[in-house]
N, C-alpha and C positions, 0 to 999 in steps of 0.2 A: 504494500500500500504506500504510497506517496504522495507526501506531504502537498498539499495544498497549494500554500504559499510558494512555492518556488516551481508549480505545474503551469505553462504555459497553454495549456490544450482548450481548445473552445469547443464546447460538443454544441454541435449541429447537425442537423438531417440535408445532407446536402453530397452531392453526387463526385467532389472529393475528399471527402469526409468517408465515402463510403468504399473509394478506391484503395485497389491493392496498395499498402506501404513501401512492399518492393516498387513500383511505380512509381512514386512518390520522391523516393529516396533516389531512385537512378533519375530521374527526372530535374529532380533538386541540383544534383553533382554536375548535370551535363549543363545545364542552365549555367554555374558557377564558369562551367570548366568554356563555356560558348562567349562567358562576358569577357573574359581573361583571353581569351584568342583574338577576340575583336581588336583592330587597330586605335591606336590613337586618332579621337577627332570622327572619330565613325556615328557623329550624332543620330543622322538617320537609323541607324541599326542600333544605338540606345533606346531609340525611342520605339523602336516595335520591339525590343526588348521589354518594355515598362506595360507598353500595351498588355504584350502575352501574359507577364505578368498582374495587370488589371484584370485581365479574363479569368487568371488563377483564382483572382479573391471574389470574382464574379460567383464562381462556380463553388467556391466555399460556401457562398454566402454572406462572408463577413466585410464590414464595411472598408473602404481604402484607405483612410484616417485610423480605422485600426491596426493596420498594419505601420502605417507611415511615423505616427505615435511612438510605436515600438522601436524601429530602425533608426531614429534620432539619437537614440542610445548609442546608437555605434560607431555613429560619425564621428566625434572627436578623434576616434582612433585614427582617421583616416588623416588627422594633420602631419603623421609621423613622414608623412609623403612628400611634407614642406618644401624639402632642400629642395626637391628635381625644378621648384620655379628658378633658380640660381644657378645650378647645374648642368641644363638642358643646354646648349648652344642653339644661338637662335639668333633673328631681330631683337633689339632690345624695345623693351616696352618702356618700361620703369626702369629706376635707379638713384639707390640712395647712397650717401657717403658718410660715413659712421666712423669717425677717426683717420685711423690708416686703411679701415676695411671699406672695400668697395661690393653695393650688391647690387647685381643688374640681373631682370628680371626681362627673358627672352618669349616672342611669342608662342615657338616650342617648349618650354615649359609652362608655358599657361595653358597649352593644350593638353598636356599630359598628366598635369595635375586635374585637370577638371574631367578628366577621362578614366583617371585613377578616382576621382571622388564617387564620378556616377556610377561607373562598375562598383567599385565597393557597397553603394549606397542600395542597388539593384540586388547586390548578389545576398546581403544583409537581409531583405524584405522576402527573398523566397527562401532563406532559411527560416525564417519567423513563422511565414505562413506554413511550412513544413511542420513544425512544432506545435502552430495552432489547430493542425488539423488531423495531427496522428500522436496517439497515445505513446508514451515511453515505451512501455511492454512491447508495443506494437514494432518500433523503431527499433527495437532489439533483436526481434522476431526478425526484421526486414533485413538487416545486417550477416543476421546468422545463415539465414534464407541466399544472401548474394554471397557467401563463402567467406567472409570477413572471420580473422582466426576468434576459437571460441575466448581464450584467454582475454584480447583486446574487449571483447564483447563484456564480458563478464566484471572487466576493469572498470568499463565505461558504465555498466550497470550498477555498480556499487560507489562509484565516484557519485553517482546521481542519489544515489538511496542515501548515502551516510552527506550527504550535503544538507539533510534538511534536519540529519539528527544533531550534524555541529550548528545549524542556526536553532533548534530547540533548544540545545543545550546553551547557546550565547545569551539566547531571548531570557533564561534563567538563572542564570549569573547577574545580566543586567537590572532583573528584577528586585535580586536581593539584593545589589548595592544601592536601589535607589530606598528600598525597605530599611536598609541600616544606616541612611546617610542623611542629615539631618538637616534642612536649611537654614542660612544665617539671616539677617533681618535684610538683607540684599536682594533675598533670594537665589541665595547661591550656595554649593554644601562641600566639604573637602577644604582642604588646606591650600599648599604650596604645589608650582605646577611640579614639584620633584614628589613631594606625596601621591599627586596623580596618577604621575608616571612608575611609581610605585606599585599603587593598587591596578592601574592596568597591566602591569605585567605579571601580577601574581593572578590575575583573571584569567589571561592568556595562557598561564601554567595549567593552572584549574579545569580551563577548556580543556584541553588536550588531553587531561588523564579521566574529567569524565567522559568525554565524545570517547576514548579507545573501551573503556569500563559499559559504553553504552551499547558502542558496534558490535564489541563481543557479545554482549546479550542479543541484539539483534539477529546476528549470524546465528547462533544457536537457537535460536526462535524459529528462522527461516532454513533449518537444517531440521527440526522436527517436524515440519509442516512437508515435507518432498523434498526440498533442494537439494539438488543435484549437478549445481553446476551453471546449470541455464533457467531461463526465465519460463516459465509458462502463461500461456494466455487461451482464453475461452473464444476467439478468432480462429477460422480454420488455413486460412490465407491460401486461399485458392484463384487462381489467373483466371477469372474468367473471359469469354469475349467483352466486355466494356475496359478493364484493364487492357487487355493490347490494342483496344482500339483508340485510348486515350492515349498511351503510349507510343504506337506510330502517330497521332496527329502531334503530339509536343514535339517528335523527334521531327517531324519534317516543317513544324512552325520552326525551329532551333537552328535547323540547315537554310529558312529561306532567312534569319535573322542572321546566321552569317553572309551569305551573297548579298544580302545587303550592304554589310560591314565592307565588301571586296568591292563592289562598287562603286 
């Protein structure tokens, strides 16, 4: 069973929702692996990129601001891409003078970065929707199903289980220091920022020998119940015809999304 809080899945009655996860899952990776192939400045083939993927959350059901919400999250990451505006050789656009350092910013790296942002940004939102529309079990299942070794499987299955019993266990920690910490007429509780950093580290100790105290219980919980290794699910994940026929239509939307790209 998994935790709540940290499940990104939207249950819906909708028609990929209902779709094989192996599909899903191969669908997702080629989608990632079709953005990353695309050239620099392939606006066009971004943009029926974004489409397809409008049709995706179409076919969820779920709204496009629910997805877009989500993916904002992950932008910042995408600043780590910064230098290539400085980097790139190019025309220059801009250019500032900051000492002895000089930074000239070329019109090839304004393309490359805003190529890197939109594929990032793209590739972000169809892994969300993947998430929001196929159960964990499920995505494990899908994994084991496409030959992915059982070991990694069973890694990534228990990274995800025992992520919700270390934020259990913080949420409980948190609790009882606010329980035993007292406010001053400020309203404010604790001493010195070196007291602080005191009691956060002894919390952080804390964490870690309950969350190992807690996983052990869990494993042995989920070792008298069947476990054996792998996950089980009441899904029989069988390919029917509407899975291959979803699956050849995304794979030749993906191929005309690259000739576009060539173009």
């Amino acid at each position: 069973m998994y935790a709540a809080h940290i499940d990104r899945y939207e249950a819906r009655d909708s028609l990929l929702h209902r779709l094989d996860p192996r599909v899903k899952v191969v669908v997702t990776l080629l989608f990632i692996l079709s953005n990353v192939l695309l050239p620099d400045g392939a606006w066009p083939a971004y943009l029926a990129a974004w489409l397809f993927l409008l049709l995706a959350v179409s076919l969820a059901r779920l709204s496009p601001l629910f997805v877009l919400r989500r993916s904002l999250l992950a932008l910042p990451f995408v600043l780590a891409a910064v230098s290539v505006l400085f980097t790139v050789p190019g025309e220059t656009r801009l250019s500032w003078q900051i000492g002895t350092l000089s930074l000239t910013v070329s019109d090839q790296g304004l393309i490359r970065f805003g190529s890197i942002l939109v594929r990032s940004w793209l590739s972000v939102q169809m892994a969300i929707l993947l998430t929001a529309t196929t159960q964990f079990p499920d995505l494990m299942h899908a994994l084991r199903h496409l030959k992915v070794p059982a070991l990694l499987v069973a890694i990534i299955a228990f990274m995800y289980r025992y992520l919700s019993v270390l934020v259990d266990e913080a949420r409980r920690l948190l609790r009882a220091r606010e329980a035993r910490s007292a406010q001053g007429p400020q309203g404010t509780a604790g001493r010195s920022l070196r007291w602080r950093a005191q009691v956060a580290g002894g919390m952080v100790g804390q964490l870690f020998l309950r969350s190992m105290e807690r996983s052990d219980r869990v494993y042995g919980a989920m070792v008298a119940r069947g476990y054996r290794g792998q996950l089980l699910t009441m899904n029989p994940h069988v390919m029917g015809r509407p899975d291959w026929f979803m699956a050849a239509g995304a794979l030749l939307l993906l191929l005309t999304i690259q000739l576009i790209g060539r173009l």
